[in-house]
Backbone as CSV, one residue per row, in Angstrom:
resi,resn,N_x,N_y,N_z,CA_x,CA_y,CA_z,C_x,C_y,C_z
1,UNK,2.778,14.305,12.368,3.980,13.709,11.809,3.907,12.187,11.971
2,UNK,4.931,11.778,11.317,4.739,9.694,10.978,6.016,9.861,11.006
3,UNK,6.025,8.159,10.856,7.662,7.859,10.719,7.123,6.668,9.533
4,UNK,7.549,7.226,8.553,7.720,6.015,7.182,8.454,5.071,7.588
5,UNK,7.467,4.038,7.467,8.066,2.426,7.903,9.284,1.896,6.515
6,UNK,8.900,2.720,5.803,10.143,2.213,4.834,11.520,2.643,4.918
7,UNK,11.369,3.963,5.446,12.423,4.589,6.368,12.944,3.599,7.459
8,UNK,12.541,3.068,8.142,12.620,1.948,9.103,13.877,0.877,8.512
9,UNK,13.516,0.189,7.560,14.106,-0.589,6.676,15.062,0.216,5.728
10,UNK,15.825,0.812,5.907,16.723,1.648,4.895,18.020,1.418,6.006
11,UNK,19.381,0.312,5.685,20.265,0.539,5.983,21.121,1.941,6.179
12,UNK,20.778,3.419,6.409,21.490,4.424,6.762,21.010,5.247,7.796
13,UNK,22.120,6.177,8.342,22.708,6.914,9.391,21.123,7.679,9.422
14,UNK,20.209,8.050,8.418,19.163,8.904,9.144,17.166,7.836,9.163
15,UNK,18.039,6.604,8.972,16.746,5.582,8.911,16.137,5.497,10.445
16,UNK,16.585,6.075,11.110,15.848,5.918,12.549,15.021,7.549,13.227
17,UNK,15.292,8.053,12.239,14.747,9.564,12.745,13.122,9.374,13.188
18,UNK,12.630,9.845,14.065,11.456,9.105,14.149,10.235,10.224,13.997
19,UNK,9.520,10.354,13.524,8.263,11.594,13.186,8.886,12.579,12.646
20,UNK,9.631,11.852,11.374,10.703,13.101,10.591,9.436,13.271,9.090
21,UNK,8.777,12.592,9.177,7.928,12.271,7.795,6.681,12.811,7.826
22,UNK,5.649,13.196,6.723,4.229,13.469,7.015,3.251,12.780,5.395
23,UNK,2.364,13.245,5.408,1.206,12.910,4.260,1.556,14.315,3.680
24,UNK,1.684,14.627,2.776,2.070,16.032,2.220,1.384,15.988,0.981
25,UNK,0.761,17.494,0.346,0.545,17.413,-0.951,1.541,17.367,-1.517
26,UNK,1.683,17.213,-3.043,2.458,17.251,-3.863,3.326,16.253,-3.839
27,UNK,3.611,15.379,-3.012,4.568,14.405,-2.331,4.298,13.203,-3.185
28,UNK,3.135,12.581,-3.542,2.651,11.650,-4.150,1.094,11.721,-5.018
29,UNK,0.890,10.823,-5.553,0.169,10.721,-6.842,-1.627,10.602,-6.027
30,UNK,-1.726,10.727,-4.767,-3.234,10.177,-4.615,-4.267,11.041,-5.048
31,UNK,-5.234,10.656,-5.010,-6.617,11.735,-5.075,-6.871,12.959,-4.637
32,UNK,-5.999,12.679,-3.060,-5.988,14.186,-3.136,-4.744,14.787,-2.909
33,UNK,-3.767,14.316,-3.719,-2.828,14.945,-4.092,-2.155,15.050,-2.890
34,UNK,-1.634,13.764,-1.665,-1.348,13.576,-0.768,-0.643,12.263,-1.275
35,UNK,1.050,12.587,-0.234,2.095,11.342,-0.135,2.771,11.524,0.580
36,UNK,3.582,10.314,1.152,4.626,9.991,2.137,5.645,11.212,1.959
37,UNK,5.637,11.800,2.849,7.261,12.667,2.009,8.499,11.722,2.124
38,UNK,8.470,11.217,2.710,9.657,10.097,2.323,9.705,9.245,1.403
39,UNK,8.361,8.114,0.454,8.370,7.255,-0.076,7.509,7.552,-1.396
40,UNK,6.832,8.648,-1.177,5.638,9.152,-1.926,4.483,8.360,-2.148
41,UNK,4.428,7.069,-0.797,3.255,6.519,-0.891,1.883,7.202,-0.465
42,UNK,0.982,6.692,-1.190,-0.567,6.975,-0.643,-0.774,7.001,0.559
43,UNK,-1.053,7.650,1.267,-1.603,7.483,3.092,-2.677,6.130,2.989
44,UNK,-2.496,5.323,3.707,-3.049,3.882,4.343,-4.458,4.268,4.386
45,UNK,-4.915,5.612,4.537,-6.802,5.419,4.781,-7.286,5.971,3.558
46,UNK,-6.369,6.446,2.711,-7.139,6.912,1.314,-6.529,4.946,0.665
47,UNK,-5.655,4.307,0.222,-5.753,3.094,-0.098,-6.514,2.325,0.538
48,UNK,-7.549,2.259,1.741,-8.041,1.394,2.298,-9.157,1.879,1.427
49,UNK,-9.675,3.121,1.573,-10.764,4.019,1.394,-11.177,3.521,-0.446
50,UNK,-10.041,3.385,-1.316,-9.930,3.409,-2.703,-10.396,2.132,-2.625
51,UNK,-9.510,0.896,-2.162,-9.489,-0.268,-2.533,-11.260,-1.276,-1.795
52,UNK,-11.935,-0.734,-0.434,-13.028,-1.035,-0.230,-14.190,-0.348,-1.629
53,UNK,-13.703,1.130,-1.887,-14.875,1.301,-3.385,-14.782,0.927,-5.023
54,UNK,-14.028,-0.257,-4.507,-13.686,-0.827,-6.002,-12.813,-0.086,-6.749
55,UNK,-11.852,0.661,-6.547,-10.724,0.882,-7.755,-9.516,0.269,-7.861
56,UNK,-9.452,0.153,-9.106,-8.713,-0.777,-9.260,-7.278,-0.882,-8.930
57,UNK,-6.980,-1.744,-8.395,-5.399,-2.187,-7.752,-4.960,-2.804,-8.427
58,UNK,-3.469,-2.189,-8.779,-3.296,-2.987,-10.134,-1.773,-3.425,-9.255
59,UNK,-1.549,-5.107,-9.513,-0.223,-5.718,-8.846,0.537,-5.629,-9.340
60,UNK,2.030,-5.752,-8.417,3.263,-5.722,-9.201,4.208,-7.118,-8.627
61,UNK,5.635,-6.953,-9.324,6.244,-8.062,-9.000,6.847,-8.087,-7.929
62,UNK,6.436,-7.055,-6.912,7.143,-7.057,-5.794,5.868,-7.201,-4.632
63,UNK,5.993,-7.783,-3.234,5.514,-8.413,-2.385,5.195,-7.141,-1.812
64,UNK,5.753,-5.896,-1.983,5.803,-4.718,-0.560,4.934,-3.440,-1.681
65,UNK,3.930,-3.583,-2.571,3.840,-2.508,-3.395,2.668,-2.425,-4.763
66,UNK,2.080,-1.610,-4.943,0.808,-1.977,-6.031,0.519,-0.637,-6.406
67,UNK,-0.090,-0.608,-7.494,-0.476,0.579,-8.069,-2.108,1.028,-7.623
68,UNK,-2.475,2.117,-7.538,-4.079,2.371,-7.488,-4.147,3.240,-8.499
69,UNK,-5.402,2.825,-9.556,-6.421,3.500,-10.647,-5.701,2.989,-11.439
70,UNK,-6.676,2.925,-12.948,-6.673,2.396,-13.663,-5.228,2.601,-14.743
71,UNK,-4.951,4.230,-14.662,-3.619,4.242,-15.065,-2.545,4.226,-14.137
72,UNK,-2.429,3.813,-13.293,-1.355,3.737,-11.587,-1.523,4.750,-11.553
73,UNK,-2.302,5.914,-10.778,-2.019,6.797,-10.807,-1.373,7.287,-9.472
74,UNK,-1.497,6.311,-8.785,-0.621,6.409,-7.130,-0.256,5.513,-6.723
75,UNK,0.750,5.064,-6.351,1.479,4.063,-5.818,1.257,3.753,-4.068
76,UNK,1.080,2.495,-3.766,1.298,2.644,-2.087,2.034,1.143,-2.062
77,UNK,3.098,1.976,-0.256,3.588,0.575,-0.134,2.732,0.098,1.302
78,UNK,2.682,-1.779,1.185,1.983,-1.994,2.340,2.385,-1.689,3.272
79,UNK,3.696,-1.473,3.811,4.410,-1.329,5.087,3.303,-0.454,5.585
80,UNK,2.637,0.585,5.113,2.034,2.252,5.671,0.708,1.596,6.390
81,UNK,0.358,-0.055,5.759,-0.842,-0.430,6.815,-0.496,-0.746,8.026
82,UNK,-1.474,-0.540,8.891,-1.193,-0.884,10.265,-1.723,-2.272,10.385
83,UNK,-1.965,-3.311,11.822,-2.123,-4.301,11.398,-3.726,-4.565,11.499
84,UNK,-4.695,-3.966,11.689,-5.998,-3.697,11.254,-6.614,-3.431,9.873
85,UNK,-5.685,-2.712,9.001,-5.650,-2.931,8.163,-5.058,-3.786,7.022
86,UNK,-4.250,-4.647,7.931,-3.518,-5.474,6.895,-4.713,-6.676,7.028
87,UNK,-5.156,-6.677,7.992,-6.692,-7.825,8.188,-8.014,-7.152,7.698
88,UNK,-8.447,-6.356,7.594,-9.176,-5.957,6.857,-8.699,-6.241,5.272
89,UNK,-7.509,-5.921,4.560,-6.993,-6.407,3.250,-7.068,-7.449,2.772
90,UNK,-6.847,-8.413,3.983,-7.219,-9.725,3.333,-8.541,-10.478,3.175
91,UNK,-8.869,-10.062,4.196,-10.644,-10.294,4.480,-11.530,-9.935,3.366
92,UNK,-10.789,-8.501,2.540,-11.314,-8.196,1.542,-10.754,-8.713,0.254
93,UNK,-9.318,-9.434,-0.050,-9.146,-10.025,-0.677,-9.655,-11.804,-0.767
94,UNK,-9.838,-12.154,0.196,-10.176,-13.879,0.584,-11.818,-13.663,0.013
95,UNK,-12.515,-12.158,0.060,-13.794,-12.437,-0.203,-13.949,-11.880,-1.356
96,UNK,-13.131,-12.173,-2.442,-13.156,-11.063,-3.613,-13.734,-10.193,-4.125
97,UNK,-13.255,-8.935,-3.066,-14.437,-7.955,-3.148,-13.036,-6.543,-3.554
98,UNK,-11.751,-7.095,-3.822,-10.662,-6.101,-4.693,-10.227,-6.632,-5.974
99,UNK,-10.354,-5.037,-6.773,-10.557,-5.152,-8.054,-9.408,-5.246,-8.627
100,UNK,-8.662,-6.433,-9.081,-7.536,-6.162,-9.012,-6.812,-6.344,-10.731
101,UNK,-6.026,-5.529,-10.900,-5.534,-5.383,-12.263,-5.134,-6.662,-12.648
102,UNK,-5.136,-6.764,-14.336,-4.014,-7.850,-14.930,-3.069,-8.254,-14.285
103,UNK,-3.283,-9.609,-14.073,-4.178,-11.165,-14.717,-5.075,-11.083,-13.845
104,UNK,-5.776,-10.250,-12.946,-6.847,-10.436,-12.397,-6.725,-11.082,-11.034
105,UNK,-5.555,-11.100,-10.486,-4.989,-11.405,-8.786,-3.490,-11.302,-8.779
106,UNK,-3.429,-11.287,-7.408,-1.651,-10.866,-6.935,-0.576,-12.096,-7.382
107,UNK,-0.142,-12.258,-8.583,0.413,-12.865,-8.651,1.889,-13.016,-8.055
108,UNK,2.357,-12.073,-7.270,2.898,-11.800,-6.213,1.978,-11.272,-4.906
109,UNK,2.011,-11.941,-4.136,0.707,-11.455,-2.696,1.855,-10.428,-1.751
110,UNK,1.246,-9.989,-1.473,1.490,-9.049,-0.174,2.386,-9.242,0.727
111,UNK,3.491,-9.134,1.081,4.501,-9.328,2.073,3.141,-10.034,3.313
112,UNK,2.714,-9.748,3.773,1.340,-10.200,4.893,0.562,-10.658,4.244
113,UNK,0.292,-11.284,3.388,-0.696,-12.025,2.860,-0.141,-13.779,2.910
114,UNK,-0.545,-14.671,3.277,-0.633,-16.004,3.032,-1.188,-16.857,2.390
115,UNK,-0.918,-17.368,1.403,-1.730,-18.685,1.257,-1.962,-20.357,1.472
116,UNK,-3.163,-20.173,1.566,-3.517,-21.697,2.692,-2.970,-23.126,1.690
117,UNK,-3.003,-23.734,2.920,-1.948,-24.722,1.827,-3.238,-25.697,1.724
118,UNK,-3.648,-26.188,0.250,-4.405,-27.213,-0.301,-3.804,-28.207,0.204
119,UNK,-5.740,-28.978,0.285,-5.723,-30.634,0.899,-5.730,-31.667,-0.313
């Protein structure tokens, strides 16, 4: 069991339940047919797993959220990385080695993502 970090952030009476959540089939859109039962995001090691073998991540206008495969076919939110993987993400984004949908970078970055300020 997990506790969906987006659950965390939800102003109501059952946002604190803690290992109320799991990776479930049918729950969400991933590969293998595994999601948040709370958010229906991708589990954090199949998006790490997707996004290190080149498929494509396609961005959205929000800071907390992105599509994976070429037709979105699964959604994940970043909250589900831990913070090993939120450094591994960037490491792999700073070395452009993620494939990332139209226009071809995050034109919204990552709630944890920064950019360095030009000299």
């Amino acid at each position: 069991m997990i506790t969906c970090p987006r659950r965390m952030e939800t102003p109501a009476p059952w946002a604190d339940e803690q290992d109320a959540d799991d990776y479930l089939p049918d729950h969400g859109l991933g590969t293998q047919g595994l999601g948040c039962s709370y958010c229906g995001s991708l589990p954090p090691d199949e998006f790490m797993e997707a996004t290190r073998s080149g498929v494509l991540i396609e961005p959205t206008d929000k800071d907390y959220k992105a599509y994976v495969g070429a037709r979105g076919e699964a959604k994940f939110y970043f909250q589900h990385l831990d913070d090993a993987q939120r450094r591994e993400f960037v490491e792999l984004l700073n070395g452009g080695r993620i494939t990332v949908g139209y226009p071809g970078r995050f034109y919204v970055l990552p709630f944890f993502v920064r950019r360095e300020a030009q000299s």
